[in-house]
N, C-alpha and C positions, 0 to 999 in steps of 0.2 A: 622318737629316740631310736638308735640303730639298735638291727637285733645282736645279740652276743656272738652270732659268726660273721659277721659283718667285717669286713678288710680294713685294715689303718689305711688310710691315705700314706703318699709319700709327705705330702707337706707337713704330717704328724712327724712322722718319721726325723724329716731333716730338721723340724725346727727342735724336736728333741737333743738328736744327732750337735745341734749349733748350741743348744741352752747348755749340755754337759762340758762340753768344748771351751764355752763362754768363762764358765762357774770356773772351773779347772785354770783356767788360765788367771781369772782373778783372785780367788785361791790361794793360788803358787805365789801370785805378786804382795797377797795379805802376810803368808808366810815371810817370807822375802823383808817386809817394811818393818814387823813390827821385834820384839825383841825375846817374848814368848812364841814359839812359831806351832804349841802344844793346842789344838784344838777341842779335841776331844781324848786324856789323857788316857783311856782303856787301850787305845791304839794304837799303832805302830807309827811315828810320825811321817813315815812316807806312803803311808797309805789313805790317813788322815782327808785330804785332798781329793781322792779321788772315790770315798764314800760320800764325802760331802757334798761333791758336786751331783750325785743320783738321785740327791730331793728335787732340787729345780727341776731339772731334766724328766722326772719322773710327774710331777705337778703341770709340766709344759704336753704331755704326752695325755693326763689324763684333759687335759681341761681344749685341749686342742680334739680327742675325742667324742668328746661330752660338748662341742660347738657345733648347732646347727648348718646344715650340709646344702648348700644350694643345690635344689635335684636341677640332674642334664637332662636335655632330651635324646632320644637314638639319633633324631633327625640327624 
């Protein structure tokens, strides 16, 4: 397991950066279909969206972390 200072990769990064992106935009289209567009009703409904999309993203970041690392060589 990596130690706690250990760097995020970029591909953590972007696939994070794509899963928020992804969520948000299917989100918006959920919003959009159905006839209630209230997700979570403590909210602000334009904001709604864009907390919600931060679990994937965040699930995508931890679990992309927490994935065994092919060691390189310096060679």
């Amino acid at each position: 397991m990596a130690s706690a200072s250990a760097p995020i990769e970029k591909k953590v990064k972007a696939a994070s950066a794509v899963t928020y992106l992804v969520s948000l935009a299917a989100l918006a289209i959920l919003g959009a279909v159905t006839d209630d567009p209230s997700l979570i009703s403590s909210m602000p409904d334009a904001l709604e969206p864009f907390v919600l999309s931060l679990i994937p993203a965040a699930s995508a970041a931890v679990a992309g972390w927490a994935a065994p690392h092919t060691p390189r060589s310096d060679a």
